[in-house]
C-alpha positions in Angstrom: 0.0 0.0 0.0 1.2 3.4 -0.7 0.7 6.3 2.4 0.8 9.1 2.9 1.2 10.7 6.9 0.8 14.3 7.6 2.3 15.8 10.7 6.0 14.3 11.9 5.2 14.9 15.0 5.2 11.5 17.9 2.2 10.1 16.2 2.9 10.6 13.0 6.2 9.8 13.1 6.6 6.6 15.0 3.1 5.9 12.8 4.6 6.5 9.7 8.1 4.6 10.3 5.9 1.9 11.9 3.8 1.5 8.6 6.7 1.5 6.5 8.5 -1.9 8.5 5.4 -3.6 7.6 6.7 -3.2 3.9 4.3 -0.1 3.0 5.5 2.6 1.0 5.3 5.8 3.2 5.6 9.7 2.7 5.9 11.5 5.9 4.6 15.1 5.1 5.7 17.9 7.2 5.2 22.2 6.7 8.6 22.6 8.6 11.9 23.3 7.1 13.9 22.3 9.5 12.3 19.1 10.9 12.6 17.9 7.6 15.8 18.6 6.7 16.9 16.8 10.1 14.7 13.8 9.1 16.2 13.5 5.7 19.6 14.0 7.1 18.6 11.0 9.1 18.2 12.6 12.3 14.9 12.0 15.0 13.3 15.1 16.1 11.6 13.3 19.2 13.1 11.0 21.9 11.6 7.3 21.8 14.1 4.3 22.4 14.6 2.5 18.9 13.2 5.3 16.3 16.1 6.1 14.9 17.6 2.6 14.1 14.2 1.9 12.6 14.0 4.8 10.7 17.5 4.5 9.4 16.8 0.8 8.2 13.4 1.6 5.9 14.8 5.0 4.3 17.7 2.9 3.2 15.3 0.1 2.3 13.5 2.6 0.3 10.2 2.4 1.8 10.2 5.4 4.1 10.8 9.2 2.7 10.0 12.8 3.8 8.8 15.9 2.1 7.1 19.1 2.3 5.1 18.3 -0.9 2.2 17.1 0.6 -0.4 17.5 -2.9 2.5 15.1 -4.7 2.5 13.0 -1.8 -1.4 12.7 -1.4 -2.0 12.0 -5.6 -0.4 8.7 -5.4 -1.6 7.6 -2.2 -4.0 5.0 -1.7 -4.8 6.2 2.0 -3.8 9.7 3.9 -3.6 9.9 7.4 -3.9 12.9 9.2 -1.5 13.3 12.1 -1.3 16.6 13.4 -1.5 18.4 16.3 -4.5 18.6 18.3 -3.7 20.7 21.8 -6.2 22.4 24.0 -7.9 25.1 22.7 -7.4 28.4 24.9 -10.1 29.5 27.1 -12.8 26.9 26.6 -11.1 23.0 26.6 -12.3 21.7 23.8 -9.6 20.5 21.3 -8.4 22.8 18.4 -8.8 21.4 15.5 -7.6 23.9 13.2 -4.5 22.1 11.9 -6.8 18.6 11.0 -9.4 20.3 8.8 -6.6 22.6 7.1 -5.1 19.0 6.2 -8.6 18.5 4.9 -8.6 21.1 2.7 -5.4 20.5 1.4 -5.7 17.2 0.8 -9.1 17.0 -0.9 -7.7 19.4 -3.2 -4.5 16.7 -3.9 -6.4 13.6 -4.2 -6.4 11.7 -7.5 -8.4 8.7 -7.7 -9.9 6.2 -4.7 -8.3 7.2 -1.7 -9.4 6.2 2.3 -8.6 9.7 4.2 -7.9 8.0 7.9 -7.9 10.1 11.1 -4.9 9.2 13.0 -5.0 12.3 15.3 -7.2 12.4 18.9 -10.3 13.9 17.6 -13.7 14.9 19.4 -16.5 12.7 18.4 -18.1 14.1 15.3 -15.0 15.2 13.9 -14.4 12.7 11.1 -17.8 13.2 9.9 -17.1 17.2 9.6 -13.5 15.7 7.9 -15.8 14.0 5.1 -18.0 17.3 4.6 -15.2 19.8 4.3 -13.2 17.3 1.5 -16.6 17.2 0.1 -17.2 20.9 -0.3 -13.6 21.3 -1.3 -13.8 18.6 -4.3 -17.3 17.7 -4.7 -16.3 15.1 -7.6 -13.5 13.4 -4.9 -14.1 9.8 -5.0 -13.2 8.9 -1.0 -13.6 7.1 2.3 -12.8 9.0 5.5 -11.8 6.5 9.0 -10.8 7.1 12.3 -7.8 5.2 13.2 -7.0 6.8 17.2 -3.4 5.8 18.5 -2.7 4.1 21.8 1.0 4.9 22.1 2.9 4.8 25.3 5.7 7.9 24.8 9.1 5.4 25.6 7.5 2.3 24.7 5.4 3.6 21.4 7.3 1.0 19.0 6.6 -2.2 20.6 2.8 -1.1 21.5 2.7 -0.3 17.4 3.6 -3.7 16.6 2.6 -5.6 19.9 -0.7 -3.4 20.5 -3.2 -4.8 22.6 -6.0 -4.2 19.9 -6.2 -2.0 16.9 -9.4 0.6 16.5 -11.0 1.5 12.9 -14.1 3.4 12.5 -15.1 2.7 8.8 -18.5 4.3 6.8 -18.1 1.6 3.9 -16.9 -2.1 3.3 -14.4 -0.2 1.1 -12.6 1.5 2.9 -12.6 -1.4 5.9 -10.7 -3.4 3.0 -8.0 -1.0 2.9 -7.8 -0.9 6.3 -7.3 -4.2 6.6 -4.6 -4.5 4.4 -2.2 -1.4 5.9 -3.1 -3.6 9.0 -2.5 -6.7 7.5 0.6 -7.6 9.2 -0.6 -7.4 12.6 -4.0 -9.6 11.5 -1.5 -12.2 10.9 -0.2 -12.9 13.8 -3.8 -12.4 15.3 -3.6 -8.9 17.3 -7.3 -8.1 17.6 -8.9 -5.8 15.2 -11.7 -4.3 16.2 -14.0 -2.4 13.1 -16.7 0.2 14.6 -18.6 2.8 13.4 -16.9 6.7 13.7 -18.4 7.7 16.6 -17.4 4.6 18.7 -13.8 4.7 17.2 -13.3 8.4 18.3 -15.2 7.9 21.8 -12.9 5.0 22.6 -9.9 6.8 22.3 -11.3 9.8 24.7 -12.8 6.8 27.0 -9.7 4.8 27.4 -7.5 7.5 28.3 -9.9 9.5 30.9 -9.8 5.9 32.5 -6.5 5.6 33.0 -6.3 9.1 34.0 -9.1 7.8 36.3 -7.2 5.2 38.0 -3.9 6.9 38.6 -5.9 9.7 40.4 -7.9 7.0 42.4 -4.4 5.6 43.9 -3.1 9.0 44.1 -6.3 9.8 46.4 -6.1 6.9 48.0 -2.4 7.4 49.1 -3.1 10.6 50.6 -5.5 8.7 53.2 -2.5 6.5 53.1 0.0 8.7 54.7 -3.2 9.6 57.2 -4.3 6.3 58.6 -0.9 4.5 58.3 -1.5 2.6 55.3 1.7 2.0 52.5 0.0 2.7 49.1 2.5 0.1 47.7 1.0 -2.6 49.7 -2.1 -1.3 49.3 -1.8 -0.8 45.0 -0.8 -4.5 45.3 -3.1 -6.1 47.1 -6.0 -4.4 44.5 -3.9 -5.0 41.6 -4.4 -8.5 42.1 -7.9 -8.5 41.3 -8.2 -9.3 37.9 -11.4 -7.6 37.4 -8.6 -4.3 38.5 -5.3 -5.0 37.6 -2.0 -3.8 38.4 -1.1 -1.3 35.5 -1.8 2.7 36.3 -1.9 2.1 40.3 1.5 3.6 41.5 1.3 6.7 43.4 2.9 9.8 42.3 3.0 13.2 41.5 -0.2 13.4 39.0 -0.4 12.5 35.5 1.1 14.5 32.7 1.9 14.0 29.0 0.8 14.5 25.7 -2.7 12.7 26.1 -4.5 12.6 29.4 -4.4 16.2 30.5 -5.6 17.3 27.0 -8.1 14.3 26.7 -10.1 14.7 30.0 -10.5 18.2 29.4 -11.6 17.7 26.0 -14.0 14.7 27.4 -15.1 17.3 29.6 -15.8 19.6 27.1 -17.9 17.0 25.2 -19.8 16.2 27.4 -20.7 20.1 28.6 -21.5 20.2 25.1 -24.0 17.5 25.1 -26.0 18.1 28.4 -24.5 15.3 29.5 -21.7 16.4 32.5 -18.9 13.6 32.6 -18.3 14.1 36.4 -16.3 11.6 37.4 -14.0 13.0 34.5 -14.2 16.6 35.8 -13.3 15.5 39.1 -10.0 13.4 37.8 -8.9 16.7 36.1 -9.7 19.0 39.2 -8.0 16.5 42.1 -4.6 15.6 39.6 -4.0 19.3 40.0 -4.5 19.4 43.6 -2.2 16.5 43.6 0.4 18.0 42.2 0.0 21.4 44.5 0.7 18.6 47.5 3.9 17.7 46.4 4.7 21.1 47.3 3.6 20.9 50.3 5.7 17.5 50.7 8.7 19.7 50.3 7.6 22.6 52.2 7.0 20.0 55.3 10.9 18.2 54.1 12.3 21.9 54.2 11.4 22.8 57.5 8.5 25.3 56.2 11.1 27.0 53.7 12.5 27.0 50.3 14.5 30.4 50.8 17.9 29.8 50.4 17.8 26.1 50.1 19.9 24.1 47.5 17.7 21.6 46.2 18.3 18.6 43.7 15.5 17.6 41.2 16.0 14.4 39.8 14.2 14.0 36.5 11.4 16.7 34.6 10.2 14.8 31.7 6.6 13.5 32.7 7.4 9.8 32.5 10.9 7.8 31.9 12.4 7.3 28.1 10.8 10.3 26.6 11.7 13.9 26.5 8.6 14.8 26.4 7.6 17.9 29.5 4.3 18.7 28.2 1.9 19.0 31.1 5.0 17.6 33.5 4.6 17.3 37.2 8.0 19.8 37.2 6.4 22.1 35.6 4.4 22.9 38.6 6.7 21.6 41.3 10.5 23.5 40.0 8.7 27.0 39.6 8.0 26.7 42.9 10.6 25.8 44.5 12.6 28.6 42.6 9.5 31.3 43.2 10.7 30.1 47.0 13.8 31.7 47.0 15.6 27.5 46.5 18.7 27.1 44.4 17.3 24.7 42.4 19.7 21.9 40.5 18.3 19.6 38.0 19.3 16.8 36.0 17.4 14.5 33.3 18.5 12.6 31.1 16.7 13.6 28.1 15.1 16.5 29.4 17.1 19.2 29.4 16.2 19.9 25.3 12.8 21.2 26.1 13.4 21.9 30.2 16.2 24.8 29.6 13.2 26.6 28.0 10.8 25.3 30.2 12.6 25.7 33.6 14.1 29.2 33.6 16.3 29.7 36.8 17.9 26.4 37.7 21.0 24.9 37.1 21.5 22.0 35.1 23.3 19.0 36.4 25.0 16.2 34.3 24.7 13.6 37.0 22.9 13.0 40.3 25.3 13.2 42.3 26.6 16.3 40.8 23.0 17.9 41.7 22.9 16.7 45.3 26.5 18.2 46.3 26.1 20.8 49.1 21.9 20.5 48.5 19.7 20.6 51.8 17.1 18.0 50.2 17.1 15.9 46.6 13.4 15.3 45.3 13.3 12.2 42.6 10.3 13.0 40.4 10.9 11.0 37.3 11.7 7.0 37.7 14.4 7.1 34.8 16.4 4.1 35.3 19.6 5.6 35.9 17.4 6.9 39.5 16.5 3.7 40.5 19.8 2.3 41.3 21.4 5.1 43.1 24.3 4.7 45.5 22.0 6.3 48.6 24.8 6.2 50.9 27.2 8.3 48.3 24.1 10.6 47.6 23.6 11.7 51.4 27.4 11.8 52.2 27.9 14.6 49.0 24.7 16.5 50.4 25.0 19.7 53.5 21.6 17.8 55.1 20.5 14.9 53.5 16.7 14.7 53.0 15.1 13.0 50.3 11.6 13.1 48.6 10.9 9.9 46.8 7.9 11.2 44.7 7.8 8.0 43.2 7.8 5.4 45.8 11.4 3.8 44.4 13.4 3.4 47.5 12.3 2.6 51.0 12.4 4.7 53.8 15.1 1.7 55.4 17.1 2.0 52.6 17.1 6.0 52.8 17.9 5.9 57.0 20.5 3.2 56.7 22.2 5.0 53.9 22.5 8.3 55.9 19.3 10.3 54.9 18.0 12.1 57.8 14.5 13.0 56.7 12.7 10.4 53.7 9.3 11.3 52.2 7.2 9.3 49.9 3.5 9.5 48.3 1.2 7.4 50.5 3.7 5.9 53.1 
């Protein structure tokens, strides 16, 4: 099959490379000079473990190219997917869609012959539908399909859960277009990953549904380990003991700092939105959204409490800003709330990541950038882990107290125990629901 992606951003990126290792020939289509001349220099944009060998091995193989010419790229294609950005839209929460129907537009003007125009970007319900009408008022003689194709990739482990995924979505109108489908898919239908064919609506709402539950259950154990740390409960013990329920499961039940990302702070609110829209109020929803930001606002608290009421004058060391491990990514990051205030404090506040600094210098105005963790905990009054990267998981604890003036640590992710922390040296140990 011959596609066409357009956006180079995560989805459309890892998408598009993705498509082309099943042996499709894919364009990646992209309005910015300089992303594409890295990408055709043979250079990744985004962080994401793998990408870049995989990338390297279908250019050469000649399957995978990029360009700016998105009408040459769209006339031979026998399916487009739209993969641009979707962020919150200022002032009201619902999700800007500017940048998908301008695709529209563009690419109804392009096509030549058959073509299925899929929806790969997080779209409100209704959206696909308004896709069709505006190619249809652009080309009224446009012989076309339009599906909804909504992605489920984890940022750090988006390749594996593209060729591994635990089902694929479609929303078709026509037996046509589910055909095509099918076959870009085809490669995954053979080694029997479930496919799972819907109507538009039900493909768009499951995207919006799955993600506002998962945002769900990270905020229930986040809630759930504040009454933790009241009643003497561990939230560890506690996340296991439900986990095991197999009617629950163990996956989005550790404690932290609140969700971030790409998705769930920009899905809920646009779930939200939808359902303001509709007379129907998705409470349970609105609530998630409200308490993850109150979540977060505790944290500070935490360190308040770990620096005896004070930030003023404090070195402190911040290990990790990127939302979640093996991605760069800082949208909608826990630091993002937590380092401006420990700097609006009056803290000295040291900070190393190991992919973060790219989009954190900008981000993070006023700190000092570390290239270790033990270079950021020298002379510092506390250390605060807020992203579980690997390379924070393993620490030497004893080395990290003895370099710091007062050793305190706040383990916003539950990795080490407060034993470990004492019989390494730490004086003071904080965790989330312990």
């Amino acid at each position: 099959m011959r596609i066409a992606m357009i956006g180079t951003g995560y989805v459309g990126l890892v998408s598009g490379v993705c498509f082309s290792d099943f042996g499709h020939e894919v364009i990646c289509v992209d309005k910015d000079p300089a992303k594409l001349e890295k990408l055709n220099r043979g250079e990744v944009p985004i962080y994401e473990p793998g990408l870049d060998e995989l990338m390297a091995r279908n250019v050469e193989a000649g399957r995978l190219s990029f360009t700016g010419d998105l009408p040459g790229a769209v006339a031979q294609a026998d399916a487009v997917f739209i993969a641009v950005g979707t962020p919150t839209r200022r002032g009201d929460g619902h999700a800007d869609l500017t940048y998908v129907m301008a695709a529209a537009e563009e690419i109804a003007a392009a096509m030549d012959g058959y073509t299925v125009v899929v929806t790969k970007s997080t779209v409100p319900v209704g959206t696909n539908r308004k896709v069709r009408k505006v190619i249809r008022k652009a080309n009224p003689q446009a012989e076309f399909d339009v599906a909804s194709n909504p992605e489920f990739l984890r940022e750090g482990a988006a390749i594996d859960d593209f060729m591994r995924p635990d089902r694929v979505i479609v929303g078709v109108q026509s037996a046509r277009a589910g055909d095509v489908m099918a076959e870009i898919y085809r490669p995954l239908f053979l080694r029997d990953f479930p496919i799972v064919t819907t109507d538009l609506e039900s493909a768009e709402m499951i995207k919006y549904a799955a993600n506002a539950f998962l945002a769900t259950k990270i905020t229930f154990i986040n809630e759930i380990a504040a009454l933790c740390e009241k009643v003497g409960a561990d939230v560890k013990q506690v996340s296991k003991g439900m986990g095991l329920d197999g009617r629950i499961g163990n996956k989005f039940l550790h404690a932290g700092p609140g969700y971030g990302g790409s998705c769930f702070p920009k899905d809920t609110q646009a779930l939200a939105r939808i359902g303001q829209d509709h007379a129907r109020p998705m409470q349970i929803v609105e609530t998630v959204i409200k308490v993850n930001e109150e979540i977060k606002r505790r944290m500070i608290d935490k360190l308040l409490d770990l620096c005896d009421g004070s930030f003023n004058g404090k070195t402190v060391a911040v290990l990790g800003v990127t939302f979640k491990p093996n991605t760069d990514d800082m949208r909608d990051a826990p630091a993002l709330t937590i380092v401006p205030a420990l700097v609006g404090g009056g803290a000295k506040v040291r900070v190393t990541d190991p992919q973060g600094r790219r989009e954190g210098e900008a981000l993070l105005p006023g700190v000092e950038w570390c290239e270790d963790p033990y270079a950021a905990a020298r002379d510092a009054e506390a250390v605060v882990l807020l992203t579980e990267w690997n390379e924070f998981r393993a620490l030497d604890l004893k080395r990290l107290a003895e370099t710091m003036q007062s050793p305190r640590m706040a383990d916003l992710r539950n990795i080490y125990s407060p034993k470990d922390a004492k019989r390494a040296g730490f004086e003071a140990y904080v965790a989330v629901g312990r």
